[in-house]
C-alpha positions as CSV (number, residue, x, y, z in Angstrom):
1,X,-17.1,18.4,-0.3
2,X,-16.9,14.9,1.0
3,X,-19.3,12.9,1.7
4,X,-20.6,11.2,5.2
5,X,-18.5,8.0,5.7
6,X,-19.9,5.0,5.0
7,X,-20.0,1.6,6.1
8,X,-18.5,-1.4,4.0
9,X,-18.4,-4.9,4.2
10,X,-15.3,-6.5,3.3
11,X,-14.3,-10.5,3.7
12,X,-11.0,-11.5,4.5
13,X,-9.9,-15.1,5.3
14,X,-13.8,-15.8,5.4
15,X,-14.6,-13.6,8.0
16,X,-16.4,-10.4,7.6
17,X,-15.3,-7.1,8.7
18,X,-17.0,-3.9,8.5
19,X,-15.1,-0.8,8.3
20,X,-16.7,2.8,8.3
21,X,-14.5,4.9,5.8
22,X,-15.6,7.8,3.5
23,X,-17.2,7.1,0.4
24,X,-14.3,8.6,-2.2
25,X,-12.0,6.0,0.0
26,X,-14.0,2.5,-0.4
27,X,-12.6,1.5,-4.0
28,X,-9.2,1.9,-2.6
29,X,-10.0,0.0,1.0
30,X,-11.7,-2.9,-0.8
31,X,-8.6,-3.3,-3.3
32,X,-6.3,-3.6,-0.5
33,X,-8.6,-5.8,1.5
34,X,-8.6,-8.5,-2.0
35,X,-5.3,-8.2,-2.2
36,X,-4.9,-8.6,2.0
37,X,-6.8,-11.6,1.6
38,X,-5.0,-13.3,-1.2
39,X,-2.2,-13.0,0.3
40,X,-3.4,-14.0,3.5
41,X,-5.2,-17.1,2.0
42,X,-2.1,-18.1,0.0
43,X,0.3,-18.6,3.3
44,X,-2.3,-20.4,5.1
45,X,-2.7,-22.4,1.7
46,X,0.9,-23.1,1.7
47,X,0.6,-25.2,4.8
48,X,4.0,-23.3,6.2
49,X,2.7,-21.1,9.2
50,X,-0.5,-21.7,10.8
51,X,-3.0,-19.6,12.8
52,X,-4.7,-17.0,11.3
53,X,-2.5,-14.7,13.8
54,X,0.4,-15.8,12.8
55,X,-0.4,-15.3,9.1
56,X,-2.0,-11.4,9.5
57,X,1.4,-11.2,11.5
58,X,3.5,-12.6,8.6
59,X,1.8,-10.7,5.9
60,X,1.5,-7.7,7.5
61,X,5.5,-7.5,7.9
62,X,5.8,-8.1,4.3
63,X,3.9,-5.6,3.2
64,X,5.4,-3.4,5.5
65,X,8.4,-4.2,3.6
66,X,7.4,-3.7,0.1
67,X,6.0,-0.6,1.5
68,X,9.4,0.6,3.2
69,X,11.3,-0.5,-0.4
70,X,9.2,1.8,-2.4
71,X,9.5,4.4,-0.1
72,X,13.4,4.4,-0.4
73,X,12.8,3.8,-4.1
74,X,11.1,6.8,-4.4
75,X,12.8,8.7,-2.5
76,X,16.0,8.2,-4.3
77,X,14.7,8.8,-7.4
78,X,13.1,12.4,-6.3
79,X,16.9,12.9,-5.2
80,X,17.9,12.1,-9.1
81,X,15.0,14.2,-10.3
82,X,16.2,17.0,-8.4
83,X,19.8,16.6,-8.9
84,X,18.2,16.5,-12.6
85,X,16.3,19.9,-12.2
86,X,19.5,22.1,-10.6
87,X,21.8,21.0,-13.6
88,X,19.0,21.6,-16.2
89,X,18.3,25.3,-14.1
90,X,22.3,25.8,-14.3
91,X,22.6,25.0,-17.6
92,X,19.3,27.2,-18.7
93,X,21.1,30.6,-16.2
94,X,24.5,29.8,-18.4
95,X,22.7,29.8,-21.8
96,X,20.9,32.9,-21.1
């Protein structure tokens, strides 16, 4: 049964956000929140785009991208693995 949801504080770029998310969730949202904010805090640190908008903007599309990258990784390799599974089934029905 899950619990109530709960809220949580969580800093990003030195401002504080709360978010209201279920308990068995909040490990996961505050790793992606630290790992939201170094990013974040590393462009503006770079001194390449400015304005925190322009930076949420920027990371946001790259993570998008790694995102949409392991997507098509994975889904080519559960093509392999089933590719994989029919010739090991076939070759298992032709022993037997």
């Amino acid at each position: 049964m899950s619990e109530k949801p709960q809220s949580i504080t969580l800093m990003i770029m030195g401002k504080e956000y709360k978010i209201i998310c279920p308990l068995e969730e909040q490990d996961e949202l505050v790793y992606s929140a630290q790992r939201l904010d170094q990013q974040m805090c590393k462009m503006r640190d770079s001194g390449k785009v400015n304005g925190p908008e322009r930076i949420a903007v920027l990371v946001a599309l790259n993570i998008a991208h790694e995102l949409q990258t392991l997507k098509s990784q994975n889904a080519a390799l559960q093509h392999g693995l089933n590719d994989a599974l029919k010739k090991l089934n076939n070759t298992v029905e032709n022993i037997l």
